[in-house]
C-alpha positions as YAML, in Angstrom:
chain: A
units: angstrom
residues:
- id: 1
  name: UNK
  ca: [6.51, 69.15, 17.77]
- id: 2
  name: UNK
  ca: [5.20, 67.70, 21.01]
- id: 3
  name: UNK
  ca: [6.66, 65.32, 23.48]
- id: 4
  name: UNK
  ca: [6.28, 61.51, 23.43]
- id: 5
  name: UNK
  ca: [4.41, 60.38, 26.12]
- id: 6
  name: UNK
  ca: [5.62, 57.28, 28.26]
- id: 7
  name: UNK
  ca: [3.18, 55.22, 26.30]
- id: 8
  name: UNK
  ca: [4.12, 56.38, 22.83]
- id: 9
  name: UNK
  ca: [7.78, 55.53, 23.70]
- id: 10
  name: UNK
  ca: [7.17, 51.97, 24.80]
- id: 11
  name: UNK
  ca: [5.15, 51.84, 21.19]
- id: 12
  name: UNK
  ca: [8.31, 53.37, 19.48]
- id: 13
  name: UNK
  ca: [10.22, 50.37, 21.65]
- id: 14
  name: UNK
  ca: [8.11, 47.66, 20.46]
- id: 15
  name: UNK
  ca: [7.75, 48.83, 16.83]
- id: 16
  name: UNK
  ca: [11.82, 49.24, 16.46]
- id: 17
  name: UNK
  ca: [12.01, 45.31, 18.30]
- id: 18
  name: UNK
  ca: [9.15, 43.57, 15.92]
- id: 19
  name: UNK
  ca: [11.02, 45.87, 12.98]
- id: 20
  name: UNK
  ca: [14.75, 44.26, 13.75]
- id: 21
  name: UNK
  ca: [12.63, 40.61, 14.51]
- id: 22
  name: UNK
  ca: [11.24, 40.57, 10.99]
- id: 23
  name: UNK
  ca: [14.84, 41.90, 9.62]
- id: 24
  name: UNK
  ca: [16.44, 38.67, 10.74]
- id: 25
  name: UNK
  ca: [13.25, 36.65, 9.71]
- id: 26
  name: UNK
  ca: [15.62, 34.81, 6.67]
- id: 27
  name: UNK
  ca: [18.28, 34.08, 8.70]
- id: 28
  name: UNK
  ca: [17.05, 33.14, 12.22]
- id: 29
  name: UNK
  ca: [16.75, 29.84, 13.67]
- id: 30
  name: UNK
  ca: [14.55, 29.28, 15.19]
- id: 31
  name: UNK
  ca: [12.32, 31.91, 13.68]
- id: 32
  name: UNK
  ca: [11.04, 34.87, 15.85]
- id: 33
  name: UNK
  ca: [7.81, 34.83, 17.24]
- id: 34
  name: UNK
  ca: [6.08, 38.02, 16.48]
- id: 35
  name: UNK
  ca: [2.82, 37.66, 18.29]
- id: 36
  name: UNK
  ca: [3.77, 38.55, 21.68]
- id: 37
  name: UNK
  ca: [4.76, 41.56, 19.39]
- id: 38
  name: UNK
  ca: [1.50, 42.15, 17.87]
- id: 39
  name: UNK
  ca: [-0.44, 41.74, 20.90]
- id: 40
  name: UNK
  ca: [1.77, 43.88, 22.97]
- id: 41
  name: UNK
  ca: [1.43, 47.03, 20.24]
- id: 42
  name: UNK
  ca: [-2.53, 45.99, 20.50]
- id: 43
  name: UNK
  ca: [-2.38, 46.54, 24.17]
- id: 44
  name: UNK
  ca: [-0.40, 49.76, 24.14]
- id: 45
  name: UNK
  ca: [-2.34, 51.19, 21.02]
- id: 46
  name: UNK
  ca: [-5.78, 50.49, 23.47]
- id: 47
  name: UNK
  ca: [-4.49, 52.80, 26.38]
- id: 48
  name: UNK
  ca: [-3.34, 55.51, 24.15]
- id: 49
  name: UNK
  ca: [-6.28, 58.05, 24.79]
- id: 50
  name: UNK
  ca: [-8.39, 60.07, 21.88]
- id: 51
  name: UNK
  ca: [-7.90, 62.76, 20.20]
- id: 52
  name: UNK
  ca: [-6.32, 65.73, 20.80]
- id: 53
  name: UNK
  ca: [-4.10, 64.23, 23.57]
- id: 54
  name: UNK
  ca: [-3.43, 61.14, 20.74]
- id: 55
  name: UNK
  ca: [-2.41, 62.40, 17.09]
- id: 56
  name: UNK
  ca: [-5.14, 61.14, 14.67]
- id: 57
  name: UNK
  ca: [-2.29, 60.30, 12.49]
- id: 58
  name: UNK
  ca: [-0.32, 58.22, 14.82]
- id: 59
  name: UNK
  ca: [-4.24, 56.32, 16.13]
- id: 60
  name: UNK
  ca: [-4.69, 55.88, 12.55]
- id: 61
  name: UNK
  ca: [-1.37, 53.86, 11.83]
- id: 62
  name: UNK
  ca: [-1.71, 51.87, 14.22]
- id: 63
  name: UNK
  ca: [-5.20, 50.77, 14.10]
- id: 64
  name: UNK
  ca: [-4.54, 50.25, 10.21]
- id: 65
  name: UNK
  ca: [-1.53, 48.31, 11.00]
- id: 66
  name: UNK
  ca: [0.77, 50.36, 9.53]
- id: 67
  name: UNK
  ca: [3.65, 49.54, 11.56]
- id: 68
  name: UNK
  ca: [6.60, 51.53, 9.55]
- id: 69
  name: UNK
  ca: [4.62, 54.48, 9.34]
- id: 70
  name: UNK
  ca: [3.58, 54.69, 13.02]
- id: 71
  name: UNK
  ca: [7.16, 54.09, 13.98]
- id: 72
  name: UNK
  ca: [8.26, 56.73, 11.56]
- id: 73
  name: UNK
  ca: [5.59, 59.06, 12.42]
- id: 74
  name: UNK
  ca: [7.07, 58.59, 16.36]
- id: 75
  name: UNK
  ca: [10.45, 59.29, 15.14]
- id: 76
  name: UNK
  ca: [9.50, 62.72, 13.92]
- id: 77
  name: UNK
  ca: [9.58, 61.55, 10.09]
- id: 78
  name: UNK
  ca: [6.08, 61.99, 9.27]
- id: 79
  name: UNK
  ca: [7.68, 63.60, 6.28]
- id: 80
  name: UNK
  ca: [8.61, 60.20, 5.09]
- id: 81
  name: UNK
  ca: [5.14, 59.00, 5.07]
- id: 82
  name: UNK
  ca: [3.34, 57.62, 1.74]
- id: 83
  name: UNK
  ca: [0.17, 58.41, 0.78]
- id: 84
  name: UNK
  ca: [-1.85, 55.01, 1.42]
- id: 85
  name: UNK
  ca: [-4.61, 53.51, -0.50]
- id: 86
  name: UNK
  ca: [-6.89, 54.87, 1.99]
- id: 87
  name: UNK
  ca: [-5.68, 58.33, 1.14]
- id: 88
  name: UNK
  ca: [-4.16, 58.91, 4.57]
- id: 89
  name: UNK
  ca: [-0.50, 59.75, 4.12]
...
């Protein structure tokens, strides 16, 4: 397995933060704000570049929105990975 770039660690960062937000979602008052989340994986996910030097996988996660696979897939559990209705695993 590769390396994770600089860019795909401050994704990994900001997946395992909006992850742990939504865990305390039932709990938290106030509730966490998760757009400053959203848009800051929307920035990151613009700068990664294309293919090869970006895994289609990981592009495709995270332009679907597919936030616990991406994060999983950067953890090097792409094992752990569903198949999705759009018959990506």
């Amino acid at each position: 397995m590769r390396g994770m770039t600089e860019l795909e660690a401050k994704i990994l960062e900001t997946l395992i933060e909006l992850e742990n937000a939504v865990a305390t979602m039932a709990s938290a008052q106030p509730k966490p704000n998760l757009l400053p989340l959203f848009s800051r994986l929307d920035e990151l996910s613009a700068q990664l570049p294309p293919p090869p030097q970006t895994d289609p996988s990981l592009l495709h996660y995270l332009q679907k929105k597919s936030y616990e696979k991406a994060r999983l897939f950067l953890e090097g559990r792409e094992a752990e990975n569903q198949q999705g209705n759009c018959r990506h695993v």
